[in-house]
DRENLUM-734429 format. One record per residue: residue in three letters; x, y, z of N, C-alpha, C in turn. Coordinates in steps of 0.02 Angstrom, whole numbers, plus 50000, padded with zeros to 5 digits. Each point is the difference from the previous one (the first is absolute). Example, Ala and Ser with C-alpha at 12.3 -4.5 7.8 and 13.67 -1.06 7.14 Angstrom:
ALA506604971650390499555005950000500455006050000/SER499825005349964500425005950003499615005550037/
# end
This chain:
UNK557175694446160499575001449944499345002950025/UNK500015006749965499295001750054499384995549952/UNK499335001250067499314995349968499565006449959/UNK500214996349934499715003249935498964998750019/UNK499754995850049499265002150007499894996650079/UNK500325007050035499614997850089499514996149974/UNK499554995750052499654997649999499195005150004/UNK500225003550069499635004949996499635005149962/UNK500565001449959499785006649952499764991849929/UNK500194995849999499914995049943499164998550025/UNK499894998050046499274998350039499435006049978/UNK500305004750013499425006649996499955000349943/UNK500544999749939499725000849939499534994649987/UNK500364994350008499254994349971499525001050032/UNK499885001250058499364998950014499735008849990/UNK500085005749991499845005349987499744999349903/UNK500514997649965499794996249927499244995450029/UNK500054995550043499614996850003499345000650026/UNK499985004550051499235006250019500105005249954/UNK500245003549968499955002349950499384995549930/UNK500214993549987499604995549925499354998550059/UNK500174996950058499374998950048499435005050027/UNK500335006849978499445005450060499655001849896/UNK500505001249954499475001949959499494999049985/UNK499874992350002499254995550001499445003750057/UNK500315001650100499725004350019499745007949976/UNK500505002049975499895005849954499525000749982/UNK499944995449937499495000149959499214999550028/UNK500204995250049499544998250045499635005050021/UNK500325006150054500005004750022499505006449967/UNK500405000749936499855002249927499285000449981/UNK499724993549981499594997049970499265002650024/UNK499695000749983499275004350026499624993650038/UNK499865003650050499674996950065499074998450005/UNK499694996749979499494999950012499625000750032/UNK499515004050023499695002050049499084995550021/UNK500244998250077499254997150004499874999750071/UNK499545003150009499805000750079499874992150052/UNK499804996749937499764994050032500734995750004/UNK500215000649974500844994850002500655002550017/UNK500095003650057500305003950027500604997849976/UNK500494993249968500504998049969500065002849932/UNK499385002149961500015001449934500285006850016/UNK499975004850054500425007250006500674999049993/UNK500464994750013500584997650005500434999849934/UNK500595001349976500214995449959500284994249985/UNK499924994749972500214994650015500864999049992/UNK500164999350058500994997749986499924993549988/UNK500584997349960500094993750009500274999450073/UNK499734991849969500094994250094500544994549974/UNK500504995950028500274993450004500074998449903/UNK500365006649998500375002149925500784997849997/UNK500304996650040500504995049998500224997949926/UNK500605001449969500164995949945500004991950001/UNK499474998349952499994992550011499794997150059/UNK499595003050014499764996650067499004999249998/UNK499875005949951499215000150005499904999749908/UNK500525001449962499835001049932499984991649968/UNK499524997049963499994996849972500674998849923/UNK500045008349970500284998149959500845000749994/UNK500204999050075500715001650025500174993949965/UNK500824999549977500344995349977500104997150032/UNK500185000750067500244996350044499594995650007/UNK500434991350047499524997050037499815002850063/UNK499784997450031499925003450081500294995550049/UNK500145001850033500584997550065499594995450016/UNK500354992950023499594993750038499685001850044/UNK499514998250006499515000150049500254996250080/UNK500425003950055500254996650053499585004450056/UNK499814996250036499634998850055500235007050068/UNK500674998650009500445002750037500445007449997/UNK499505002049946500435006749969499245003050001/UNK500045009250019499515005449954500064999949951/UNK499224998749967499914999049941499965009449963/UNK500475001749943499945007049975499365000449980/UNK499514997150005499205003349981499825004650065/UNK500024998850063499925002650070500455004349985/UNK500635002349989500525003749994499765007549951/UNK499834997749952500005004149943499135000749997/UNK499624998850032499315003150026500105007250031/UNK500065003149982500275006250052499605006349944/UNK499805005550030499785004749956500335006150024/UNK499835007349971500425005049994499405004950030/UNK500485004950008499695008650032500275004949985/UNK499855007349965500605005349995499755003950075/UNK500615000450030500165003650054500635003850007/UNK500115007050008500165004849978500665000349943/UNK499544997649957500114999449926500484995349979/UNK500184994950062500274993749971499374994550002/UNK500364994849961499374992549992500354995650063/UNK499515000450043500214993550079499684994949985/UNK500254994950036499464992949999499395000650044/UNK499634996549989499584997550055499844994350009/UNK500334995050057499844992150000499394999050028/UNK499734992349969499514999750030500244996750074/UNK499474998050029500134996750094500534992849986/UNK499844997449968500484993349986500694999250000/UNK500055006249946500665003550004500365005050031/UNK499655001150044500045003850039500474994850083/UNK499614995249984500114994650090500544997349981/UNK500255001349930500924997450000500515002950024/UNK499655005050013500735005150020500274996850051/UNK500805000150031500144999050051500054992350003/UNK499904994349959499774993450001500614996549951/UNK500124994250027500514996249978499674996749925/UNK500084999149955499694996449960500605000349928/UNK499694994849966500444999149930499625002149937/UNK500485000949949499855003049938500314998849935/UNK499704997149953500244998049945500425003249928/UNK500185000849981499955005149930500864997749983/UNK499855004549939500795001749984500625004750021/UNK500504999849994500305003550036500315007449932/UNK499965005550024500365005149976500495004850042/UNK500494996449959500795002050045499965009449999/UNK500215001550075500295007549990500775000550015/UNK500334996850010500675000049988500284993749977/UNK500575003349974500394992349942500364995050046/UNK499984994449954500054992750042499644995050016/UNK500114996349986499814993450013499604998250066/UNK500215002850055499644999950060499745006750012/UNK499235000450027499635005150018499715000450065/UNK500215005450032499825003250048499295002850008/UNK499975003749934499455006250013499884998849911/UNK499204999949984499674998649941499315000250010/UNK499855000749953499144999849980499654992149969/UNK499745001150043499734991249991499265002049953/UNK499804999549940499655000649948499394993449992/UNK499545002649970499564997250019499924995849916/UNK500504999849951500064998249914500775000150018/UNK500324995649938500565000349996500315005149933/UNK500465005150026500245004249991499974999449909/UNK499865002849956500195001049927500535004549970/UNK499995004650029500455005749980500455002950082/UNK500524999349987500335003950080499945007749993/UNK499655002049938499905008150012499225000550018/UNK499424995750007499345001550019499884994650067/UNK499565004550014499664997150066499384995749989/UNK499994994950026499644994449986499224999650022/UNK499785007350022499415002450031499745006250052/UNK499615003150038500005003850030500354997150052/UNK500035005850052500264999550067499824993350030/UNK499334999550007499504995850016500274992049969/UNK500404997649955500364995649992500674999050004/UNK500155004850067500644997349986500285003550097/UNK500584994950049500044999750053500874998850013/UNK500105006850020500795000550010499984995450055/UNK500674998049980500204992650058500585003150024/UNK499984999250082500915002950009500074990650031/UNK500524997249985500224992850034500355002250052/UNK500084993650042500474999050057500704999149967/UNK499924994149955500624997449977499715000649925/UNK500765001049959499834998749923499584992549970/UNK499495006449930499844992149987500114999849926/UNK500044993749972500434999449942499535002649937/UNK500185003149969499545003749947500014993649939/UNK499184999049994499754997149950499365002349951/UNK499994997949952499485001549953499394996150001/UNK500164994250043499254996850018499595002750081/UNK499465001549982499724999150076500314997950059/UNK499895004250059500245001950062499755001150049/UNK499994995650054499825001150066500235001450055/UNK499775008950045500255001350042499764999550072/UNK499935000550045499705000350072500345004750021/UNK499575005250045500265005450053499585004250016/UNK499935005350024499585005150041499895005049927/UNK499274999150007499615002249941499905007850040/UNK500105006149936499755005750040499515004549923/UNK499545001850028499425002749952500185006150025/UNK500405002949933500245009949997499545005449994/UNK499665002450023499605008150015500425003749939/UNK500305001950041500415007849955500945000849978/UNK500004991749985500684999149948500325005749969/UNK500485001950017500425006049949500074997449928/UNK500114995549984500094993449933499245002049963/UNK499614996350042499305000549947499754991150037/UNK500454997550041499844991150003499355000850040/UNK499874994949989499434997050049500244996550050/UNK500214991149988500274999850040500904995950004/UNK499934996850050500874998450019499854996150036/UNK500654995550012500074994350036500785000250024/UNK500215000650075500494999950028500244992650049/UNK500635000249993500104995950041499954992749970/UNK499885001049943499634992249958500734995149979/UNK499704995349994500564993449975499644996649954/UNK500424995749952499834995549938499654997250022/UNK499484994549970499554995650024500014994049974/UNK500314994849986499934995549920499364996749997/
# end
């Protein structure tokens, strides 16, 4: 039976849908008339949003917010991240914090969004809200961290903890920020 949505070509659309609803806010941003002041060299700037995470900085998100555990990156550090147009795409720019994860073993909380069918998952997007619609993305790039596992892990609708080699993406073909390889369940 051939696979009615590679994962691949299934990945690029959501997250291309998903910097697509995320860069328009830059857009506008971009857009928006710039104020000029000699003395506040930031007021030349336009302001991008910062740590725009679904449900992670908005007060009036439905969601609750993920338990507060000690032992996991917290998605406020995650989704702190701001933007740049460079040759005419929108890149990230982390700050230093997020920056010293790269390369670093550490764990991460969220929900899981399956890219292939089944019960056990390999390869998914670990979300920073739990999923509402399986046709929208649950936030910018900036909330959300492809997981490849070692071994399958059992797909659930409650919160999820992974461990493995955290990597902070430059210039993703996808649009991700970042990924986590090598990772295993955590209970």
């Amino acid at each position: 039976m051939p696979d009615l949505f590679p994962a691949p070509r299934f990945l690029a659309a959501l997250l291309v849908a998903g910097v697509a609803l995320h860069g328009s806010a830059h857009a506008q941003a971009l857009s928006s008339p710039v104020p000029s002041s000699a003395s506040n060299p930031k007021a030349a700037q336009p302001a991008l949003p910062s740590g725009q995470g679904a449900g992670v900085h908005s007060p009036l998100s439905p969601f609750p917010p993920l338990p507060r555990r000690e032992d996991v990156v917290a998605w406020s550090l995650l989704t702190d991240v701001t933007t740049k147009v460079e040759k005419k795409r929108i890149v990230p720019v982390y700050p230093a914090p997020v920056e010293a994860l790269n390369q670093k073993t550490l764990r991460l909380q969220g929900y899981m969004m399956p890219l292939d069918p089944g019960e056990n998952q390999r390869h998914f997007l670990l979300a920073s809200v739990p999923l509402t619609c399986s046709f929208c993305t649950p936030g910018g790039p900036e909330s959300m961290v492809e997981v490849r596992t070692r071994k399958p892990v059992k797909y659930v609708l409650e919160a999820v903890v992974v461990e493995g080699t955290f990597h902070v993406l430059k210039d993703d073909p996808y649009g991700l920020y970042y990924r986590i390889t090598g990772a295993v369940g955590v209970d």
